[in-house]
C-alpha angles and dihedrals in degrees: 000000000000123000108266104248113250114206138184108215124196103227114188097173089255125120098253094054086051095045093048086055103047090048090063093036093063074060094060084249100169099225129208100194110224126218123182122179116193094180096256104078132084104227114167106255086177129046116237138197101301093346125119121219130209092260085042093061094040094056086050107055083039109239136120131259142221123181122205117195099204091171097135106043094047084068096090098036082062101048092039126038126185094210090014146219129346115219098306126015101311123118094197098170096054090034090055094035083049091053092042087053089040090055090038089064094044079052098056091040087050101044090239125168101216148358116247123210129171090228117157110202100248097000092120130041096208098042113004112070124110093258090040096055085040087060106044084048097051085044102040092062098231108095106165097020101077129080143194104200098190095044092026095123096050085058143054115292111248120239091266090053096051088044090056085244083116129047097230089183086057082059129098131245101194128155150158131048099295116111095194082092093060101040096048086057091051095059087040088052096037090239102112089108106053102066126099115214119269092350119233098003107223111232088208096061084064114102093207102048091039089049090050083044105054083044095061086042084061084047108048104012123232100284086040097058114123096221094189090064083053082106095060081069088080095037127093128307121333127211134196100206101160137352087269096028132088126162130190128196131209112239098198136334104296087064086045088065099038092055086065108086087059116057104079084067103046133027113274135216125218128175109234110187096031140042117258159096125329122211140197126226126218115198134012115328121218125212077247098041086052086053098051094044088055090053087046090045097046081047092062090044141084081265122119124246107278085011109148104238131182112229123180123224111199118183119166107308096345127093120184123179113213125198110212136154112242118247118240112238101253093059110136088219086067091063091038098063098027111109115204115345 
């Protein structure tokens, strides 16, 4: 009897990753699901009313899952990319090509056959095109070990496959952008329900975090960057105020709390006379910069327009109070200096 074929099979919480895995598994494929968490995707770490999370959909489909945290190293993979960004910030070739070698090495530790993935042949325009696949599959050292269940017959048979381990003709040969293939296999495989929307929901691919993104880099350089305030990306309004000064602004009480975490690293601005937002500034602040952040400041509280507010500045030891009049909220400063929406 032949040995029973072990994969590791990258599972993101999208439809394509499910249905990958539920294709081998009507071969008896025995399945390791594959997380792997880079720091810039919103995977569900908590189950909610009627959604699925990543650990949801592993325990029904009945496989086990590791989880690989890779923040670190992706850093570099995200500064600097080898073929480069998509539309916004997102390297999607090296991003993909990182997680294939991350899952080739998982593969070898865990005496795997093969490395799963839910790719579609031209499904995406960053990762997903013949010579793209080609390439991920010559770079990442495991030609012949790597399948794509749902494309599989538009591309080389794997070395399972070849050796009959493997049913070819229960695979799959979809392309192209249309997602009717996909859905119409999840109904015939009983998986439709298992998926999460757009699985784990790439921060990168966002304009306006990319945009707030590409503005710090200006800002701090590459080497400079200060990767643990990655998370103020996704938090609040941002302002450009000057070339060494950013400031961000709390838009209601759940940003209030998630601020938190970083004041003790940056200055912080509190309104004093008013009630209001509070903000947290990221660089070098001016006397005109300060200025500027307490307008700013007396625009997003219960002020009126050209109202003198007090707000406070407190960075390490120091406090300063500033005395500014609060911009209406049509002022045209106020677009000129926002960053993303």
């Amino acid at each position: 009897m032949a040995k029973k074929v072990k994969a590791i099979a990258l599972l993101s919480g999208g439809l394509d990753s499910v249905l990958a895995i539920a294709l081998l598994q009507a071969q008896n494929v025995k399945i390791t699901g594959l997380l792997i968490q880079t720091g810039f995707t919103g995977y569900r770490e908590k189950a909610e009313p009627g959604i699925r999370n990543i650990r949801d959909i592993a325990r029904e489909l009945n496989i086990p899952l590791r989880i690989e945290d890779i923040h670190e190293t992706y850093w570099d993979t995200l500064l600097n990319p080898v073929y480069g960004y998509g539309k916004h910030m997102n390297p999607c070739m090296d991003c993909h090509l990182h997680m294939i070698r991350v899952a080739a090495r998982i593969m070898k530790e865990e005496n795997a056959d093969l490395v799963v993935t839910g790719e579609v042949l031209g499904q995406r325009p960053n990762s997903q095109l013949a010579h793209q696949m080609k390439t991920v599959l010559r770079e990442s050292g495991i030609e012949g070990r790597l399948l794509r269940p749902l494309s599989a017959l538009c591309l080389p048979p794997t070395i399972p496959e070849l050796e009959g381990r493997i049913d070819r003709k229960a695979l799959k040969g979809f392309q192209g952008r249309s997602r009717r293939p996909q859905l119409e296999l999840a109904k015939e495989l009983g998986v439709a329900h298992l998926a999460v929307a757009a699985g784990g929901n790439c921060f990168l691919t966002n304009a306006v975090f990319s945009v707030r993104f590409r503005d710090l880099l200006k800002q701090y350089g590459k080497e400079g960057f200060p990767r643990e305030d990655i998370g103020l990306l996704r938090i609040g309004r941002h302002f450009r105020l000057s070339p060494d000064a950013y400031l961000i602004v709390s838009r209601n009480e759940e940003e209030e709390r998630l601020l938190q975490p970083y004041r003790e690293r940056h200055c912080v601005f509190e309104p004093e006379s008013v009630i209001g937002a509070s903000a947290i500034g990221l660089g070098c602040f001016s006397n005109e910069d300060r200025r500027i952040s307490a307008q700013i400041l007396g625009r997003y509280s219960k002020a009126e327009t050209a109202e003198r507010v007090n707000v406070i500045m407190r960075e390490k030891d120091k406090c300063l109070k500033i005395c500014a009049e609060a911009l209406s909220p049509d002022d045209l400063l106020l677009k000129e200096l926002r960053i993303g929406e």
